[in-house]
N, C-alpha and C positions, 0 to 999 in steps of 0.2 A: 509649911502651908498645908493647910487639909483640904482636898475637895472631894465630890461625891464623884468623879468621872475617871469612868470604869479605864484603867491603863491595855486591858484585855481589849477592847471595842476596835473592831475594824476598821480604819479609818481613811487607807489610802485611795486613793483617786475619788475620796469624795468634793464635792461640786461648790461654793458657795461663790454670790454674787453683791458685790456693794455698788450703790448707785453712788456714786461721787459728784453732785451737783451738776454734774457736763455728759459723762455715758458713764456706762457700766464697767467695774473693772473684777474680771474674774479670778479665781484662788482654788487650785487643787493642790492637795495634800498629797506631798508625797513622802513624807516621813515624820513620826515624831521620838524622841530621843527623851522618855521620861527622865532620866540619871542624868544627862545634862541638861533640862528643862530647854530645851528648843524645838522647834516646828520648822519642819524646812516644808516650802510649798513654789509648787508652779502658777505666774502671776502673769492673766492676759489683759494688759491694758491699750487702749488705742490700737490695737493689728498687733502690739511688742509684748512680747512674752520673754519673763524671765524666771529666773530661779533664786529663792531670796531665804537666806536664813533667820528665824527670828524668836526671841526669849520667851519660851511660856509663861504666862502668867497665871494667876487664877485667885480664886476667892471662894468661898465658903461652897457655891454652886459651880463652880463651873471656871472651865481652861479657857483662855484664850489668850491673843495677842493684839498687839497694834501697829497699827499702819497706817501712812502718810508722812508727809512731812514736819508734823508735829506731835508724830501719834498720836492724832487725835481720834482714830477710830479703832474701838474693841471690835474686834473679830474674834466671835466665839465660837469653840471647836467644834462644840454640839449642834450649831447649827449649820453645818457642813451636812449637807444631801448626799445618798448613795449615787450615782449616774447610772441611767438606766438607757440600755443601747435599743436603738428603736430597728 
């Protein structure tokens, strides 16, 4: 698999949000493991937070993974936000 996304790029504790039809469920990164293509990330759904490992994928642009009970949603790596402490 070839993609353009930099293996160098800082990535941990950045921020991303998917709205799942009902609220919001959150996803920080707290690791990725280019050599065995997985992402492991911290995941707050409903007040429940956990820790989930899951299989990079990617494509021509861009890494990501999927999530839910059907994997039916790409979560792309790139669009994971720095957090900035107020």
């Amino acid at each position: 698999m070839e993609n353009k996304v930099s293996q160098n790029k800082r990535y941990y504790m950045r921020e991303f949000q998917l709205y799942d039809t009902d609220h919001f469920v959150t996803f920080n990164i707290i690791g990725i493991d280019f050599e065995r293509r997985q992402i492991t990330v911290g995941i707050t759904n409903q007040g429940r937070i956990s820790v989930q490992t899951f299989d990079l994928k990617g494509d021509a642009n861009a890494l990501y993974f999927e999530y839910g009970i059907f994997d039916e949603n790409k979560i792309p790596v790139d669009e994971f936000e720095e957090i900035e402490e107020e």
